[in-house]
C-alpha positions in Angstrom: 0.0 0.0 0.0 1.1 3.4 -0.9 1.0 6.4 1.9 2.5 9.6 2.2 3.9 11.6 4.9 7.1 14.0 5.1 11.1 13.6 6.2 13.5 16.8 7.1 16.5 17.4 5.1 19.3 19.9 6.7 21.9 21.9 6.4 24.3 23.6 8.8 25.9 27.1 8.0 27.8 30.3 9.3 25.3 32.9 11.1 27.5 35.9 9.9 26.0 34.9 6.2 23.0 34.9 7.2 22.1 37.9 5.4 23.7 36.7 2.2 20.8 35.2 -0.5 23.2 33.5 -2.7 24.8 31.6 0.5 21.0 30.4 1.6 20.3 29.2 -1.6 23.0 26.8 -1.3 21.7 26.1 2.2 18.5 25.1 0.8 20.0 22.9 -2.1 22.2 21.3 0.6 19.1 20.3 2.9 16.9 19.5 0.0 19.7 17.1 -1.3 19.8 15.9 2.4 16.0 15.3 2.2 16.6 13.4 -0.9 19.0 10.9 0.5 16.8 10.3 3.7 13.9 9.7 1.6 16.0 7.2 -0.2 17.6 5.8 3.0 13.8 5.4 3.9 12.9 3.5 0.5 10.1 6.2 -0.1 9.8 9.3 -3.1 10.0 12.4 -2.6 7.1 14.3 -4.5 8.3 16.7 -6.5 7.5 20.4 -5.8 7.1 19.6 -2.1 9.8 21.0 -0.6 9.5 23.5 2.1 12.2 25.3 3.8 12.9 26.9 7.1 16.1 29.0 8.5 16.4 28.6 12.2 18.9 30.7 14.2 20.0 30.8 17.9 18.8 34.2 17.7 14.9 34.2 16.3 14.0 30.9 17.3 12.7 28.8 20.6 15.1 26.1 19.3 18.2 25.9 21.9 21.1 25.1 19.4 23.5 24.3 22.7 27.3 25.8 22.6 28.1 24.0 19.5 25.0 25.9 17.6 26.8 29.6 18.5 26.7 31.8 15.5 25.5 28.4 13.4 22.0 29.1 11.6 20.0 25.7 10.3 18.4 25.4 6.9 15.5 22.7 7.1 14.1 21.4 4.3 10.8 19.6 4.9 9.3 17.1 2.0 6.9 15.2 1.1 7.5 11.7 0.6 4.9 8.7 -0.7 5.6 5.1 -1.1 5.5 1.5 0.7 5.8 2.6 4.6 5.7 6.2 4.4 2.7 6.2 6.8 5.2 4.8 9.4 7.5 7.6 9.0 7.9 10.7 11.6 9.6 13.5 10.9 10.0 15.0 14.3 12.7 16.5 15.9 16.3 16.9 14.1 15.8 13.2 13.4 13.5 11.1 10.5 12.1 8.0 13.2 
């Protein structure tokens, strides 16, 4: 049976470019090739024209990115995936369970 459901893709960058749209677009192809390879790693598609992004900073966000996330900003790429177990997927947290 076929079911859909979404994965995170990410990338990890340098908050002093964070301001620089040439350096997040290569953010976004980063997590959105990271997406990819979960989604593969996972056995599942990922729909085309699903992906969603989000830029998360220390700064702007609830998200506590702990000592090593100083001055880091994160691009996540959310998708949409369909195929065999896809239903079983969760996309929660940094992690695809």
């Amino acid at each position: 049976m076929t079911s859909t459901n979404t994965v995170f893709g990410w990338a990890f960058g340098d908050g002093a470019r964070a301001d620089d749209k040439d350096y997040l677009a290569s953010l976004r192809q980063d997590s959105l090739e990271n997406a990819r390879q979960e989604a593969a790693r996972k056995g599942v598609d990922v729909v085309p024209d699903s992906a969603d992004f989000t830029l998360v900073s220390d700064e702007d966000s609830l998200i506590d990115l702990g000592e090593a996330g100083q001055n880091r900003i994160v691009m996540r790429c959310t998708v949409d995936v369909t195929g065999a177990g896809a239903g079983q997927l969760r996309a929660e947290g940094p992690m695809n369970g």
